[in-house]
C-alpha positions in Angstrom: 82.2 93.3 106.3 84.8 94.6 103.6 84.1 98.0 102.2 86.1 98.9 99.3 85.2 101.7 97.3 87.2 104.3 94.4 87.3 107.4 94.5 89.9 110.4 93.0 91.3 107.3 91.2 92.1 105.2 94.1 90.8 102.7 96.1 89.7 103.0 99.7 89.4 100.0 101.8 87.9 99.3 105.0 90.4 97.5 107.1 89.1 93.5 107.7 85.8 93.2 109.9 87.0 92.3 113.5 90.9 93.7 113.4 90.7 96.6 115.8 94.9 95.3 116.3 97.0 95.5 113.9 99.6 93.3 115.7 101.5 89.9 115.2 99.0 87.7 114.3 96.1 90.3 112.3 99.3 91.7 110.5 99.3 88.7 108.3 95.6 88.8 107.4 95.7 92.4 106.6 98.6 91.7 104.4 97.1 88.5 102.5 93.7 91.4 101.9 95.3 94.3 101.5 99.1 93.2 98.9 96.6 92.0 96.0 95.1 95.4 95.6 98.0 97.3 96.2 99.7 95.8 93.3 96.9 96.8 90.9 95.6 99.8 91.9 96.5 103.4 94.4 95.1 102.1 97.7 93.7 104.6 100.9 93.4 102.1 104.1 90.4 103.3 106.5 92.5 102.6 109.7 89.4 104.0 111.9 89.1 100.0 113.5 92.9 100.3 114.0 93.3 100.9 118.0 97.1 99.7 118.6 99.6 98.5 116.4 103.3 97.3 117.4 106.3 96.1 115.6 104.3 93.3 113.8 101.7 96.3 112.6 104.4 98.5 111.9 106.3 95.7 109.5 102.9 95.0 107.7 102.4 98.7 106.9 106.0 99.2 105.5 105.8 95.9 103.2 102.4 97.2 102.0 103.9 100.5 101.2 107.1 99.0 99.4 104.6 96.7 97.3 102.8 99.7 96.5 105.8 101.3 95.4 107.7 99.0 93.3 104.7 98.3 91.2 103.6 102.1 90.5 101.2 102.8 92.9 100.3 104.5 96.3 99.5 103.4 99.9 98.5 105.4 102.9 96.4 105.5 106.0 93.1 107.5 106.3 91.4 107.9 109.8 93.7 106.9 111.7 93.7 107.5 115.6 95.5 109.7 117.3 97.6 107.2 119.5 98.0 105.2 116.6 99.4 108.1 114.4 101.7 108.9 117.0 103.4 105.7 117.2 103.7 106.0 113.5 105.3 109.0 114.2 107.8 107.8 116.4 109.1 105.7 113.8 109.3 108.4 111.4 106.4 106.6 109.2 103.4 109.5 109.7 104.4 112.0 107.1 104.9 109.0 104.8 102.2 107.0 105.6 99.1 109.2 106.9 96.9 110.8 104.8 94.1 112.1 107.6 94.3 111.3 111.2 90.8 110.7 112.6 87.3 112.9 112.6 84.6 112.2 112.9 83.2 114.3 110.5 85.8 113.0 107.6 83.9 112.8 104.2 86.3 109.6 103.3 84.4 108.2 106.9 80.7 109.3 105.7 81.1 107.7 102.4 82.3 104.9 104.2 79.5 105.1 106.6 77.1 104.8 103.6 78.6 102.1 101.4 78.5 99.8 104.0 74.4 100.1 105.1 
């Protein structure tokens, strides 16, 4: 299931039901979901699913952010995993991409939580 929802003037989206990857392969349907909105509208990606990501991942994410960019708007990560956000950090992408590493007890997750019931 796809949650989307808006809140403090952005939208925050649920990343695709059944991509817990975000590697070669899922990059592309992320993408092809994700690129419409971000052209449109400020976009917060739930990246709770998100377990690994690699160079693939990494590509997707920075092509999402530059769409973002050159048509106005804003595009970061919520939720995201600790091993995750430190591979983002490796490649210098964290403090540019992360908005909230992952708890539990996030409101952005509980909201999330509820939308989707």
């Amino acid at each position: 299931m796809n949650t989307v929802m808006e809140r403090k003037n952005q939208t925050i989206v649920a990343v695709p039901s059944g991509i817990t990857e975000l590697v070669r392969g899922s990059d592309l349907r992320l993408v092809g979901y994700v690129e419409p909105l971000v052209r449109s509208q400020d976009v917060m990606l739930d990246f709770s699913a998100i377990e690994r990501v690699d160079a693939a991942g990494i590509a997707a994410l920075i092509a999402l952010y530059g769409t973002a960019r050159s048509t106005g708007h804003s595009f970061r990560l919520c939720d995201v995993r600790k091993h995750v956000s430190e591979v983002l950090a490796l490649v210098g992408l964290e403090h540019i991409l992360v908005e909230c590493t992952a708890d539990w007890n996030s409101p952005v997750r509980g909201t999330l939580a509820q939308t989707a019931a």
